[in-house]
C-alpha positions as a Markdown table, in Angstrom:
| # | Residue | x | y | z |
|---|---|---|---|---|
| 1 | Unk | 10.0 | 19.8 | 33.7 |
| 2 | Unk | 11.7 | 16.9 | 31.5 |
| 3 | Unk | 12.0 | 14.8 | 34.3 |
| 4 | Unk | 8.5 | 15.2 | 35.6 |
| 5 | Unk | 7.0 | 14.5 | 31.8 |
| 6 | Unk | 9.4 | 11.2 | 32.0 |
| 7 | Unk | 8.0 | 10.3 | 35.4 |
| 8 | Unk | 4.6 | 10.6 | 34.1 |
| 9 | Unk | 3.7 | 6.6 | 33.6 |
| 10 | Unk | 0.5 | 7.1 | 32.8 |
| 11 | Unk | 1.8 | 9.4 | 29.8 |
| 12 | Unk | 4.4 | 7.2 | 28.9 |
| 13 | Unk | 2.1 | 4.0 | 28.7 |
| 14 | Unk | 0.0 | 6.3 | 26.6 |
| 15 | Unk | 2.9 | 7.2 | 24.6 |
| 16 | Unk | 3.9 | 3.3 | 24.0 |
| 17 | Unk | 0.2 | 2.0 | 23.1 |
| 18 | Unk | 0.0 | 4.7 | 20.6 |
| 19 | Unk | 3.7 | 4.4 | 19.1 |
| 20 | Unk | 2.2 | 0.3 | 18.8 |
| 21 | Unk | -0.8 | 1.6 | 17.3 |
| 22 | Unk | 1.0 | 2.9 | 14.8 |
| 23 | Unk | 2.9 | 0.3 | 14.0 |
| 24 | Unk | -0.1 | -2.0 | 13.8 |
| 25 | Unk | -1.7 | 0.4 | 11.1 |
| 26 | Unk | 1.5 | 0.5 | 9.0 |
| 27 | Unk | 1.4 | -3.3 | 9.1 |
| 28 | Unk | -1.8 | -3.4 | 8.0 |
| 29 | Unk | -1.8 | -1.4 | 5.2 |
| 30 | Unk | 1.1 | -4.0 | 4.1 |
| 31 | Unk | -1.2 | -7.1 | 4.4 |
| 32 | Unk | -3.9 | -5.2 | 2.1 |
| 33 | Unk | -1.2 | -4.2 | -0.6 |
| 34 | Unk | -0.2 | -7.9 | -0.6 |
| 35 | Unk | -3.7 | -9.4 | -0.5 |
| 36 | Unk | -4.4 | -7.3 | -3.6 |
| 37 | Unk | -1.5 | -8.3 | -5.4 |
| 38 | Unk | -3.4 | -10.9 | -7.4 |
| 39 | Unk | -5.1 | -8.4 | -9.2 |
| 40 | Unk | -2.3 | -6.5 | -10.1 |
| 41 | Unk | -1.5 | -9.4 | -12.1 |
| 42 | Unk | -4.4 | -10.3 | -13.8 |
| 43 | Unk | -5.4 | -12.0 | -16.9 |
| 44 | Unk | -9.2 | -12.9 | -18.1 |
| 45 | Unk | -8.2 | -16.8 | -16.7 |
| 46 | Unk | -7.2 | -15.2 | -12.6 |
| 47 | Unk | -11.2 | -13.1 | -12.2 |
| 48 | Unk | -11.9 | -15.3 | -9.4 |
| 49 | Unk | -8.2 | -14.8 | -7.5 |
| 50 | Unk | -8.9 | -11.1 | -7.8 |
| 51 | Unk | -12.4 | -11.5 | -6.4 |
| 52 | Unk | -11.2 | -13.6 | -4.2 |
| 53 | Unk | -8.1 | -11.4 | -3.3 |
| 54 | Unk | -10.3 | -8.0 | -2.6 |
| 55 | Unk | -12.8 | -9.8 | -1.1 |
| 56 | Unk | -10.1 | -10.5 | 2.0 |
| 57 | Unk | -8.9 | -7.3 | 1.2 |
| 58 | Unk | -12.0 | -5.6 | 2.5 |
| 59 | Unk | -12.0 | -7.7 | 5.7 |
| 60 | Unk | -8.5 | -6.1 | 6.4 |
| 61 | Unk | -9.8 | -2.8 | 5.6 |
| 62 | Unk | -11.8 | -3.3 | 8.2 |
| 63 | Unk | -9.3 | -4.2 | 10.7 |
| 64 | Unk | -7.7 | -1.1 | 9.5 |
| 65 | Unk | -10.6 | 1.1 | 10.1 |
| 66 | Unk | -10.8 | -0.2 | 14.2 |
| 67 | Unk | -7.0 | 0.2 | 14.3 |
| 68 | Unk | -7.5 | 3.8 | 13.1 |
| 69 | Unk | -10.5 | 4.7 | 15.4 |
| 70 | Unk | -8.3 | 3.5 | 18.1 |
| 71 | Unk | -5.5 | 5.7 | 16.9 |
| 72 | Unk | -7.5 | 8.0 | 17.3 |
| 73 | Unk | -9.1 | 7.2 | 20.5 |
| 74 | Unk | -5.3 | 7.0 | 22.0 |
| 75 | Unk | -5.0 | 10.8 | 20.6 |
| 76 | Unk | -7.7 | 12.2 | 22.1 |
| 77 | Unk | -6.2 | 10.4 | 25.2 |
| 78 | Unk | -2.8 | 11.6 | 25.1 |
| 79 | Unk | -4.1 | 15.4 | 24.2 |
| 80 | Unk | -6.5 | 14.9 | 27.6 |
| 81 | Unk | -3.7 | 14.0 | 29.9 |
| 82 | Unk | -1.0 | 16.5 | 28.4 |
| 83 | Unk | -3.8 | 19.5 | 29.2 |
| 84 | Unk | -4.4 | 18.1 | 31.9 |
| 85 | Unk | -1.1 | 18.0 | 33.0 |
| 86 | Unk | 0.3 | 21.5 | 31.4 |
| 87 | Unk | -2.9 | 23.5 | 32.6 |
């Protein structure tokens, strides 16, 4: 049964996009803690670094939000082949 699920290339490439996926969104979430930073450190003189900070911040979130629905796309993948593979 092990060797079968290991022979399974379609599973495994599934298996590697999704472990990358994964990595991608952990990444991700590092670039928006570090674009945000600025306001962290904020004084009344730095308003427009923060604005200026969040404002990329929220085109990362979005980046994060597409890595995520293709997280989850890879998922649903994954669950479909095992099923369809165990049933």
């Amino acid at each position: 049964m092990i060797q079968d699920f290991e022979r399974d290339t379609e599973l495994m490439e599934l298996l590697d996009k999704l472990r990358c996926t994964m990595r991608d969104v952990r990444s991700q979430i590092s670039i928006i803690e570090a674009t945000i930073s600025p306001c962290q450190k904020i004084e009344e003189k730095n308003y427009k670094d923060c604005i200026n900070a969040v404002s990329t911040a929220e085109v990362e979130a979005i980046k994060f939000m597409k890595l995520n629905v293709e997280l989850v796309d890879l998922l649903a993948s994954l669950r479909r082949q095992v099923y369809s593979r165990h049933l």
